[in-house]
C-alpha positions as YAML, in Angstrom:
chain: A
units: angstrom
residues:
- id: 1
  name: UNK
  ca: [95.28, 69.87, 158.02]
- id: 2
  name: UNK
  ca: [94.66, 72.39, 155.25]
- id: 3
  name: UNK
  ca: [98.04, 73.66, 153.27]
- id: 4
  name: UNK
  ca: [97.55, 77.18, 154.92]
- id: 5
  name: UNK
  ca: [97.50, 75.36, 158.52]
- id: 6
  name: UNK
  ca: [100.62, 73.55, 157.19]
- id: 7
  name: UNK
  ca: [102.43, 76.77, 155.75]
- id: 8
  name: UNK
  ca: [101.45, 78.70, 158.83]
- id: 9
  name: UNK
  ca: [103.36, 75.93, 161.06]
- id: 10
  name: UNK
  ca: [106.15, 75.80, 158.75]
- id: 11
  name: UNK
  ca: [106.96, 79.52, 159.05]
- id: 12
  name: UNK
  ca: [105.84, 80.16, 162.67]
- id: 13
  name: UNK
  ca: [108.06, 77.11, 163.68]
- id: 14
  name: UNK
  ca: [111.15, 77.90, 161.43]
- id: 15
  name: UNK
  ca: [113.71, 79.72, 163.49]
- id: 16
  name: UNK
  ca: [115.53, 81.26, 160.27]
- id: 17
  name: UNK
  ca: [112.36, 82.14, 158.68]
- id: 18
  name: UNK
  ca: [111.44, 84.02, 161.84]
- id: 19
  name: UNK
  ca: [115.09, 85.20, 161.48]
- id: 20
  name: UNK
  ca: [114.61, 86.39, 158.60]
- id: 21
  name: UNK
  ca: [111.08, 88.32, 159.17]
- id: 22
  name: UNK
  ca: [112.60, 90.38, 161.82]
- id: 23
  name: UNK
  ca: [115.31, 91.41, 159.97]
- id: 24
  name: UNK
  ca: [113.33, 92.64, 157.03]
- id: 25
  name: UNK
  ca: [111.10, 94.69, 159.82]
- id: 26
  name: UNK
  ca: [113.67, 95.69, 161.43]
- id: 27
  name: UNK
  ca: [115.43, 97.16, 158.49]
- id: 28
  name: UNK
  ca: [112.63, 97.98, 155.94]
- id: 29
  name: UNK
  ca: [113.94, 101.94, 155.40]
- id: 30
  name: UNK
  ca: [117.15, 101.70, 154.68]
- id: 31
  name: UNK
  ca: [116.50, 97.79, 153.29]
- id: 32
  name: UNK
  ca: [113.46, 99.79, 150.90]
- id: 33
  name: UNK
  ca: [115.94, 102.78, 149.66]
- id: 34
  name: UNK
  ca: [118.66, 100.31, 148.86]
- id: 35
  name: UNK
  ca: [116.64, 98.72, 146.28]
- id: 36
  name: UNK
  ca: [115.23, 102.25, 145.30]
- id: 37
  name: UNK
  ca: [119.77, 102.97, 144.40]
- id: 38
  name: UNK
  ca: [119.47, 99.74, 143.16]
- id: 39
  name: UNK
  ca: [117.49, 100.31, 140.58]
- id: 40
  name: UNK
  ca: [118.92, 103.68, 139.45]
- id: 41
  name: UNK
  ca: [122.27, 102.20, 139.36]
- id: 42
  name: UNK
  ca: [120.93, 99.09, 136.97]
- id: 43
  name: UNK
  ca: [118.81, 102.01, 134.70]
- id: 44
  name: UNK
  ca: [122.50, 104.19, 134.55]
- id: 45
  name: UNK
  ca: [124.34, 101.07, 133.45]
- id: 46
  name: UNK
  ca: [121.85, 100.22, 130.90]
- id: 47
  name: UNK
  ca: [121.92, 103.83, 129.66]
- id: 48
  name: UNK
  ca: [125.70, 104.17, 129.38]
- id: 49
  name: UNK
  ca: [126.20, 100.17, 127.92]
- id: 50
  name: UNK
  ca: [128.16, 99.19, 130.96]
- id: 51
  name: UNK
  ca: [128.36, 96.32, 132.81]
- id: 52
  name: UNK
  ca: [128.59, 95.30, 136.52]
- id: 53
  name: UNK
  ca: [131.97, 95.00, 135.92]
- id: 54
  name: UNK
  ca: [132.93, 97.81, 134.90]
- id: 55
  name: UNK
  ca: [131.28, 100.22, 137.47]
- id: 56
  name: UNK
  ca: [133.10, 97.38, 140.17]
- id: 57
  name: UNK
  ca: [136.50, 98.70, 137.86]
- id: 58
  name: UNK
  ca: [135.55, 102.06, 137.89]
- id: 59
  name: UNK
  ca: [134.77, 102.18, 141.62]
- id: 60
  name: UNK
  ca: [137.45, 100.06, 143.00]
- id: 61
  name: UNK
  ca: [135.35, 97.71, 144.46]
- id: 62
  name: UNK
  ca: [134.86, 94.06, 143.60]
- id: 63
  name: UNK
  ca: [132.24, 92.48, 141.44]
- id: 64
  name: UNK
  ca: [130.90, 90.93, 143.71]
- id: 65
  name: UNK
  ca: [129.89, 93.87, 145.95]
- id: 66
  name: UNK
  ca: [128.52, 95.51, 142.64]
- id: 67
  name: UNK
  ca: [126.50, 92.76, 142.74]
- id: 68
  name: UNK
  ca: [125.05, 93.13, 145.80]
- id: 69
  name: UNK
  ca: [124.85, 96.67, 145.69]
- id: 70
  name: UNK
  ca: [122.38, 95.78, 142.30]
- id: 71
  name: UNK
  ca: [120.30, 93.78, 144.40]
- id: 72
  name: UNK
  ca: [119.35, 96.13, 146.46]
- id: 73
  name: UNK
  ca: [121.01, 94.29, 149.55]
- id: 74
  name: UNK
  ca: [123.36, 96.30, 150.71]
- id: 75
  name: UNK
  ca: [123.44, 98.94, 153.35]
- id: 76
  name: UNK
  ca: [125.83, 101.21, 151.68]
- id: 77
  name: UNK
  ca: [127.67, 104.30, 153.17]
- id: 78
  name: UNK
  ca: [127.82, 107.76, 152.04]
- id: 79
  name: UNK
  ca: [131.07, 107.21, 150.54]
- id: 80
  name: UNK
  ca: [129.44, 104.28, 148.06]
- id: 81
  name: UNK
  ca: [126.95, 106.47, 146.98]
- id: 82
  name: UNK
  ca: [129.10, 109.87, 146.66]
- id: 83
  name: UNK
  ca: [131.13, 106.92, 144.07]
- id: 84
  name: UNK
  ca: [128.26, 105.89, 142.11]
- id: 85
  name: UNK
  ca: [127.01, 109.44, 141.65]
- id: 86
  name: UNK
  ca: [130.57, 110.36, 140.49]
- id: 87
  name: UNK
  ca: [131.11, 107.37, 138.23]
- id: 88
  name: UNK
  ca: [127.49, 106.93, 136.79]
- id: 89
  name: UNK
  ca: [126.89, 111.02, 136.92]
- id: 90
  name: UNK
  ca: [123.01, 110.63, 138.50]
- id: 91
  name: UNK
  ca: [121.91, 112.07, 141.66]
- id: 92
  name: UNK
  ca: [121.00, 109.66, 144.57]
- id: 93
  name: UNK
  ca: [121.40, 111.30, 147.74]
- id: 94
  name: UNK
  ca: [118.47, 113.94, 147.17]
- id: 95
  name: UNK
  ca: [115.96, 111.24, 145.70]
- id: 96
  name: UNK
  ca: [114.28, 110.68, 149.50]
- id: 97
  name: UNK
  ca: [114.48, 114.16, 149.59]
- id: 98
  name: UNK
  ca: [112.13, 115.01, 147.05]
- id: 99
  name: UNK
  ca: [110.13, 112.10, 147.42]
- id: 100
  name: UNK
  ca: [109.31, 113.50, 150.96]
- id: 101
  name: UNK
  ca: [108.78, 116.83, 149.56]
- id: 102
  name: UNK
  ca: [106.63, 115.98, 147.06]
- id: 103
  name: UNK
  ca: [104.13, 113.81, 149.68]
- id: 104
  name: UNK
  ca: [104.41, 116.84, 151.94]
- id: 105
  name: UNK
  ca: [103.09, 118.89, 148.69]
- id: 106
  name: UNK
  ca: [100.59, 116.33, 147.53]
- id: 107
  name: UNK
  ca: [99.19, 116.56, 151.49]
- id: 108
  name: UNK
  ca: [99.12, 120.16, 151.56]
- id: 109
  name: UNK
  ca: [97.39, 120.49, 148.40]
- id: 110
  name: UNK
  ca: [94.88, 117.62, 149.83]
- id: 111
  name: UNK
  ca: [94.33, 119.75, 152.81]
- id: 112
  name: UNK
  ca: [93.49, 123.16, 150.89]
- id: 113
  name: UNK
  ca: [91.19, 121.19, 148.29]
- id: 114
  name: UNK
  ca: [89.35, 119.57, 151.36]
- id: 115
  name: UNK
  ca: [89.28, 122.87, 152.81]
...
């Protein structure tokens, strides 16, 4: 049996690797823009010297959900993210915004040079 035969019957046959799949399909948008915060939140830290910690202090959350919230793993509410814009001063609400605005620009503009 070749190793992609084996890896194939690994996964296929793994019921929390099939667990795990759906989940990610399931919840790719909002799974995709948490790691999109994620990684504004890490850059703003960097930028202002801070650590996980302190954001956790300056939220009034634990580490430990700062942690999570770094990784990109959480499913956070608009009360999370109204708190990180406040305490790290950086816009996140309107980045899918303007990332849908701009495709719907770069389409547009497609259309009219293909026109």
């Amino acid at each position: 049996m070749a190793n992609k035969e084996k890896f194939l019957k690994l996964v296929t046959e793994d019921p929390e690797t099939q667990r795990r799949i759906r989940y990610r399909e399931e919840n790719s948008l909002w799974l995709r823009e948490s790691k999109g915060i994620a990684l504004k939140v890490l850059m703003a830290l960097k930028d202002r010297d801070m650590s996980q910690k302190d954001l956790a202090e300056l939220m009034g959350v634990s580490p430990q959900y700062v942690s999570k919230l770094v990784k990109g793993q959480e499913n956070l509410t608009i009360e999370t993210i109204t708190k990180l814009q406040d305490v790290l001063g950086i816009g996140i609400l309107a980045t899918s915004v303007r990332r849908q605005q701009k495709k719907k620009y770069e389409v547009e503009n497609q259309i009219i040079l293909y026109q």
